[in-house]
Structure formats: C-alpha cells, structure tokens
C-alpha positions in Angstrom: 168.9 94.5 195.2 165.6 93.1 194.5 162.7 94.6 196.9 159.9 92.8 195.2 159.5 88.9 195.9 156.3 86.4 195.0 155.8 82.9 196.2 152.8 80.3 195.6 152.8 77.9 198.7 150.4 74.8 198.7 149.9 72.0 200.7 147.3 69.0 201.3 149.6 68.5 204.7 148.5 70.5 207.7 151.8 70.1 209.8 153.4 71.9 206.8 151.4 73.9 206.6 151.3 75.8 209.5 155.2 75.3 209.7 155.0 77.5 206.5 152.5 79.9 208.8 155.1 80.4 211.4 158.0 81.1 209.4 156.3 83.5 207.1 154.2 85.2 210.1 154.4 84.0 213.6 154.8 81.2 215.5 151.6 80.0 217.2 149.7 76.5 218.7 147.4 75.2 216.6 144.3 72.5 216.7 142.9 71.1 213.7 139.9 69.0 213.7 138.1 66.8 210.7 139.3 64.3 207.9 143.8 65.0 207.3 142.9 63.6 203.4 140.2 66.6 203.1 143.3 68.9 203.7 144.1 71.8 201.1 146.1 74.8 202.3 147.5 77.6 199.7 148.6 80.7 199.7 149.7 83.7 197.7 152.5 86.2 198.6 154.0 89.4 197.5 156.6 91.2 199.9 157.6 94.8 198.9 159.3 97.4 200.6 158.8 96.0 204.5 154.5 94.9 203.5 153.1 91.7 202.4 149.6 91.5 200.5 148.8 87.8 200.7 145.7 86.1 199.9 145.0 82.6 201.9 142.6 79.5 202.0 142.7 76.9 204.6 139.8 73.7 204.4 139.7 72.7 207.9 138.1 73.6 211.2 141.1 74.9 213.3 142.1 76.8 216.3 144.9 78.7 215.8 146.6 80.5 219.4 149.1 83.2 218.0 150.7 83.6 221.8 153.2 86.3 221.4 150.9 88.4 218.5 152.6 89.5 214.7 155.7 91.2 214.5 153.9 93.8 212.1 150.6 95.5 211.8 147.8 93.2 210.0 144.6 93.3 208.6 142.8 90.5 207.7 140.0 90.8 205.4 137.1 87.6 205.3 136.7 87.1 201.9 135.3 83.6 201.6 133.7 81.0 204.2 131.5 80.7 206.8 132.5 83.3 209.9 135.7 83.2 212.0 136.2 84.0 215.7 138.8 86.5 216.7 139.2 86.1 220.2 141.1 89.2 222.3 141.2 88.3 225.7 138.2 87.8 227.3 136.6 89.6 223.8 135.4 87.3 220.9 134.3 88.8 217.6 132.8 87.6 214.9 134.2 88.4 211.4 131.9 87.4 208.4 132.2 87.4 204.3 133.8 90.8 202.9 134.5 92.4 207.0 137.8 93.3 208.0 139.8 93.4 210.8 143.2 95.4 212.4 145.6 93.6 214.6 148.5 95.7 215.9 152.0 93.7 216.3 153.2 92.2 219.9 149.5 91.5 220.9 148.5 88.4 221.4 145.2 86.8 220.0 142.9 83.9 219.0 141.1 82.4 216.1 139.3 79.9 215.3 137.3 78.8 212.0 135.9 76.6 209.5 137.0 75.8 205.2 137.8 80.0 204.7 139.5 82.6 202.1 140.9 85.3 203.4 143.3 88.3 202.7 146.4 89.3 204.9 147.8 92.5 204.4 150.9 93.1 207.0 152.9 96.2 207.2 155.0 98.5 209.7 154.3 100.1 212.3 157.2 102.5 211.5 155.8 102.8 207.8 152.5 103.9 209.4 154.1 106.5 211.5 155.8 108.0 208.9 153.0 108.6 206.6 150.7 109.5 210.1 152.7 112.5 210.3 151.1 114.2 207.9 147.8 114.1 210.3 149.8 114.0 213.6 151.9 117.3 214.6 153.5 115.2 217.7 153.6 112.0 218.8 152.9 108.4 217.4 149.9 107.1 215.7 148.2 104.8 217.9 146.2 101.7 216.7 144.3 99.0 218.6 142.4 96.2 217.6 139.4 97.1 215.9 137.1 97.0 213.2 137.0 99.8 210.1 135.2 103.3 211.4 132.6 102.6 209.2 131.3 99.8 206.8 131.4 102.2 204.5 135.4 102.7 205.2 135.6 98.7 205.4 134.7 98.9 202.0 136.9 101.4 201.1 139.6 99.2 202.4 138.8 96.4 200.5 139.0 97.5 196.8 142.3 99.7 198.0 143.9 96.5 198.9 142.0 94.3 195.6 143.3 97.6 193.8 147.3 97.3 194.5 147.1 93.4 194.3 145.9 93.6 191.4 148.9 96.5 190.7 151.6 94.3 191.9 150.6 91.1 190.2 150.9 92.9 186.6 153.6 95.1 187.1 157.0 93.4 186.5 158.6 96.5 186.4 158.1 97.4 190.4 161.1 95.9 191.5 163.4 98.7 189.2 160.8 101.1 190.1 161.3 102.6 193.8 159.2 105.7 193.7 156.1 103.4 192.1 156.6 101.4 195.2 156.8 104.1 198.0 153.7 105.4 196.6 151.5 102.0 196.6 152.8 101.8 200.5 151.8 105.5 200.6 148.2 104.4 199.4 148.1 101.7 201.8 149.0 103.2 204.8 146.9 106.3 204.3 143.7 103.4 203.6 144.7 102.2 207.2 144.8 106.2 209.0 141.2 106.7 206.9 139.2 103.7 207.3 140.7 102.1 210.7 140.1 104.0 214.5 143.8 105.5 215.2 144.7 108.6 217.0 145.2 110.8 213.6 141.9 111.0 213.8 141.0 112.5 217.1 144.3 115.0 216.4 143.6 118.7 217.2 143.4 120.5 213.7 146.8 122.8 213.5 146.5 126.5 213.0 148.3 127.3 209.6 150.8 130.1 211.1 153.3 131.0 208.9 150.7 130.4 205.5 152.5 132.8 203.5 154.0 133.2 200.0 157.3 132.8 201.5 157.0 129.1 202.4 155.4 128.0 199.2 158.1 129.3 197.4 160.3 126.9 199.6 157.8 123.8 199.4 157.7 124.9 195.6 161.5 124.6 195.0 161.5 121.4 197.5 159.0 119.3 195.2 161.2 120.7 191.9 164.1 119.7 193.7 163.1 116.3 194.9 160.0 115.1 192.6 162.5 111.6 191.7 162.8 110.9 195.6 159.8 109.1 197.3 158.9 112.0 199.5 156.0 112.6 201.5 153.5 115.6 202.6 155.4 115.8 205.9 158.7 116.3 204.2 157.4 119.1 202.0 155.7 120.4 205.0 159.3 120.7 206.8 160.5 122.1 204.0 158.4 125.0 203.8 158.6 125.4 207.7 154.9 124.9 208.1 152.5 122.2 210.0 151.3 119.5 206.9 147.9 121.4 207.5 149.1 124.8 207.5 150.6 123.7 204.2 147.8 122.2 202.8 146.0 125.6 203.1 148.5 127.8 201.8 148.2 125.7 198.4 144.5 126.0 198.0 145.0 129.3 198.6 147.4 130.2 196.5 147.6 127.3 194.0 144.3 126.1 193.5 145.7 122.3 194.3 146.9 120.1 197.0 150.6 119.7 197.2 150.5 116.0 196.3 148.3 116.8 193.2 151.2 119.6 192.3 153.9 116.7 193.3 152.1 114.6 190.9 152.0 117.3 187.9 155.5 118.0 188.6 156.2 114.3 188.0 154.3 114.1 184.8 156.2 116.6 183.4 159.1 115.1 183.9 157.7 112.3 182.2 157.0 114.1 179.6 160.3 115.6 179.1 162.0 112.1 179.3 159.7 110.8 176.3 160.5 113.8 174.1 164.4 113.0 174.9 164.2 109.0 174.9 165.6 107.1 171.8 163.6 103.8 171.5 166.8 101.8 170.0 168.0 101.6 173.9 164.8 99.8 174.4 162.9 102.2 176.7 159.4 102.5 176.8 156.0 104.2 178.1 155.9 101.7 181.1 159.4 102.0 182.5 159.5 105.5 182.0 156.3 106.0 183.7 157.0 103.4 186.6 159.9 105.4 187.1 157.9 108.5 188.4 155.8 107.0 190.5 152.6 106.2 187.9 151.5 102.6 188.6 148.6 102.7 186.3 149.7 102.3 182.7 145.8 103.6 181.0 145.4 106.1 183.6 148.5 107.5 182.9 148.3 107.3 179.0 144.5 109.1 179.5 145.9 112.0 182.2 148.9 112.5 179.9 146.7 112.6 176.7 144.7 115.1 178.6 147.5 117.5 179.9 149.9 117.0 176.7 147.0 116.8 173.5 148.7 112.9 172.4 149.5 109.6 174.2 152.7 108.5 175.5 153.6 106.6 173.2 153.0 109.1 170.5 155.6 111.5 172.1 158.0 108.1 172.3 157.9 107.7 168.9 158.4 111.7 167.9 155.1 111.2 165.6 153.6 114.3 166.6 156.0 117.4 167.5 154.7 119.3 170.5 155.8 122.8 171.2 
C-alpha cells in the first residue's frame, strides 16, 4: 500500500478554498475581507507515514476561528507576509517572517492575517511519544502552545523541516522505502523534543545502572538482528535492559560511538554487502538499495560510503573495483 501521497491545490475562490482547509485540517469559521477577484489560494502537500509537510499562501485579510483545535500536533512556520495573530484565549501573539509556532491537537485557537506564506508541518501526538521515550523514562511527553526554546532552536527547526521537504519532493523511491521513512519522522520528531518547550526536557537525568558489558552485548546483537526494521533508541534500550541514558553511556564507554551512529554503520554495511551481491540486469541500483536502509541522501551516502569502503557505490554495483 502506498504511504506516500502529493497533491497541488489552487483556487482564485475563497469558499473553496477553505472547504479544502476543513477537509484536509479542521473545520473552522472563517471571515474574509477585501476584493473576492484579488483571491489566490494554493497549497502544497505531502502525507507520509501519519505527518503532513505542507507549504501554503493565502492573498486576503482573513479571520480564521479553528473552534474545536487540529486533530494532530502542528507547527506553523511564517515564511512570507506581513505578521499574523495567533490568538489563545485571552493571549494574542504575534508571529512574524521566518518565526515559528507549536499548536498541540484538541485546542482551540485563533488567527487572523493579511496576503501570507507559510509552512504547516502536522504530525502525531503518538509519533511524538514514541520517539520522546528515548528522553522520558515514564510518562508522556507534554507539549503546549509555545514558541521554539530559543531563536536559535527556531532556526534549527526551519532548515530541518526546508531539509526533508526538500528530501521528500526528490525522492520517488520513499514510498517502497519504509525504513527511509521512519527515519525522516525520526528527524522530525526529535527537531520538535530539541527546539520546542516539552517535558523531555525538564526530565530527571537516569542513573545508568546496569552499564555493563553484558547489556551491550544484548543491544549489540539487537541492532545485528534488527538493522532492516525501523527501530528506535528506546527499543535497543529495552533490549539491552537498560534506561536509553544508561545505554547511551555504556556505548561511549565501551564503543567510542552512540548507538544510533553504530545502528547507522551496521546499516551501511549491509549496504555494502547488497551492492557486492546485486546483478544490475534486475535493474537495481545505488538509490533503491540505499533508500532501502534508511539513507535518504543519495551524495551523502556515496561520500560516507567512499570514505568507509575506499570506492563509490556505484563502483561496487558495477564490480569495477574488487574489494577484499
């Protein structure tokens, strides 16, 4: 089944517009002032794995009442336009060119605005939680409205986001490629934990009881078992029978690396081994194969393979230069 889906939606019609608004995220009253002919509404939109990463423009001055909230987690990123106001209750912000702000689902809100651009990156809360649990040893990850930590960490959110956009708009071969996917919602979701106030980041740091050789071993043979499956830091974690933290230390201490960088040389050496194997008459190639585990970046992979292997990818697809 196809988990990857792109549609272009334009209108010079505001009614359908904002019919296309509620269906897609959630219904909501809506007041549009100015000329109807000066109209232009468009938007872009990938869905993938329970996200959307849209990118929208509207042209008029509007008040938009979103009475019952989103049924997911959003950010909206300002990218072009004079400022909007977020209302919040009795709160009104103002959000300005390249400022971002987190709305979590079920709450209601208000905005209003003139011509703008902006990006609208939805996702679950579930999602969140799952890759949270990694920085939380109990409980669920707790968001409210806010702005990012820092404008530092608003910045860091935006070329994240501008980063896998630009990722999911050039790689056809997503949809085939399930691992590739988990890990851009990976990326996302930890963007959200770093740069937006949640309770990971007022979580107690967890002793690391248990950091022995013993449960590396069993993380060790985990990630050799599983490095095809999308699995996360908390998984591994379980595996080994130690807190994500406690985990973390026992491979610096005894690896030198993290055990998502060791997940990731696991998975390159797979790679590899598929390349050496591969017979190019059945059509495969460097992308699909490194789609496949979980490398989204075609020249960064090709440059971290040339350095870890001594030739490109598609040298070892082609069997032009024997490797030991």
């Amino acid at each position: 089944m196809e988990t990857v889906h792109h549609q272009e939606f334009r209108s010079h019609d505001p009614d359908e517009a904002h019919e296309w608004l509620r269906k897609t995220y959630a219904d909501h009253n809506v007041k549009i002032s100015g000329r109807i002919q000066d109209f232009a509404f468009s938007c872009s939109l990938t869905q993938l794995d329970g996200m959307s990463l849209g990118s929208l423009t509207h042209t008029m001055a509007t008040e938009v009442d979103v009475f019952h909230g989103l049924p997911d987690l959003t950010i909206v990123e300002h990218r072009d336009g004079p400022a909007l106001q977020l209302s919040v209750g009795t709160e009104t912000v103002s959000l300005r060119q390249a400022e971002s702000f987190l709305l979590p689902p079920d709450r209601p809100y208000r905005v209003t605005f003139n011509s703008i651009g902006v990006g609208v990156t939805t996702l679950s809360l579930s999602g969140l939680q799952r890759d949270a649990a990694g920085r939380l040893d109990h409980g669920v990850v707790e968001v409210d409205f806010s702005r990012p930590v820092t404008p530092a960490a608003g910045r860091h959110w935006s070329e994240t986001i501008q980063y896998v956009e630009g990722l999911v708009s050039n790689s056809p071969l997503l949809a085939t490629a399930p691992l590739a996917r988990r890990e851009l919602g990976w990326l996302i979701n930890s963007a959200v934990l770093a740069c937006f106030p949640n309770s990971t980041l007022d979580a107690e740091t967890p002793t690391s009881a248990g950091d022995t050789p013993q449960p590396l071993r069993r993380a060790l043979s985990f990630i050799d078992e599983h490095a095809s499956d999308p699995i996360t830091l908390s998984e591994i974690a379980t595996a080994a029978r130690l807190s994500p933290r406690g985990l973390q230390a026992a491979f610096r201490r005894h690896v030198d690396t993290t055990p998502l960088a060791y997940l990731r040389s696991v998975r390159m050496e797979r790679a590899h081994r598929e390349l050496q194997s591969a017979d190019q008459s059945e059509g495969v190639s460097v992308a699909a194969v490194a789609a496949k585990w979980g490398f989204t970046h075609l020249g960064r992979f090709a440059i971290e393979y040339r350095r870890r292997f001594g030739v490109y990818p598609s040298q070892t697809l082609r069997g032009s230069h024997p490797e030991s």
